[in-house]
N, C-alpha and C positions, 0 to 999 in steps of 0.2 A: 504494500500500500504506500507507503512512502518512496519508493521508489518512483511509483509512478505519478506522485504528488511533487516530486524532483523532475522528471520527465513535463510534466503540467508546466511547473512555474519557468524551466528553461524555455518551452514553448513560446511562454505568453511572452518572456521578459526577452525574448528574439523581436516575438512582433511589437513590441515596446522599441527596441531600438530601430527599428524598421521606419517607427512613424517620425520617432526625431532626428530622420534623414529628410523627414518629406516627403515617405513614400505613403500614402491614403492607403487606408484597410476598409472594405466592403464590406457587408453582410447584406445579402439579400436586396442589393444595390445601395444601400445607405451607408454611408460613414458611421464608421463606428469607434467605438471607444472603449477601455480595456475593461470595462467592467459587461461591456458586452459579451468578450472573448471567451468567457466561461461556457458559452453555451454552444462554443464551439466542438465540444468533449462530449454533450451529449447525444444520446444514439435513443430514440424514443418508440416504444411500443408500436406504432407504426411502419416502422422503418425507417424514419425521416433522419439524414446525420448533416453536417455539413462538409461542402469537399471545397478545398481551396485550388484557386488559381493564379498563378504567378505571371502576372501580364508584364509585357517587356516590349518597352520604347523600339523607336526604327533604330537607335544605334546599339542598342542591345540591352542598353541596362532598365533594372528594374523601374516600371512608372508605376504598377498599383498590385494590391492584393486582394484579392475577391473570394468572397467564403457565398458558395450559394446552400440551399436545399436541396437534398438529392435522398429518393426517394427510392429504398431496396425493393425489387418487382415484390409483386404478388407470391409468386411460387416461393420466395427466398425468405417472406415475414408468414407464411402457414406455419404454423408448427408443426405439423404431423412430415411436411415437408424438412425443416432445420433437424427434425429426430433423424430421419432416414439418411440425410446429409453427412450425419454424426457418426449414424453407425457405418456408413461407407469408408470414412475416414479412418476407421480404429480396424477396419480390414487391411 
């Protein structure tokens, strides 16, 4: 658990120095702010998580970070479907 509460705060405190470069972070097109980024981690009973994209300028470098909504299919949030998924795996 800690670990991955080290993993969390290296995350967020990347996209912390990211924005006082000037480079804008998105969520679901809007500027956001760090107290938004929490909810970047969540993955919610529907399937819903966020997935980031790393958008780059015509000379290469970094202009914006965009976190959309992205919604795991139908077949992949059934559970009877995730069991059988499971047990294929451990074969």
């Amino acid at each position: 658990m800690n670990e991955e509460r080290n993993e969390r705060t290296q995350y967020l405190n990347g996209l912390k120095r990211y924005t006082e470069k000037g480079i804008p972070i998105y969520m679901d097109g809007q500027i956001s702010n760090p107290k938004d980024w929490e909810r970047l981690f969540e993955v919610r009973e529907d399937g819903m998580f966020y997935m980031g994209d790393y958008v780059q300028a015509d000379a290469g470098e970094l202009k914006e970070i965009r976190f959309d909504k992205v919604y795991a299919s139908e077949e992949d949030i059934r559970p009877e479907n995730a069991r059988k998924k499971e047990k294929n795996r451990r074969r």
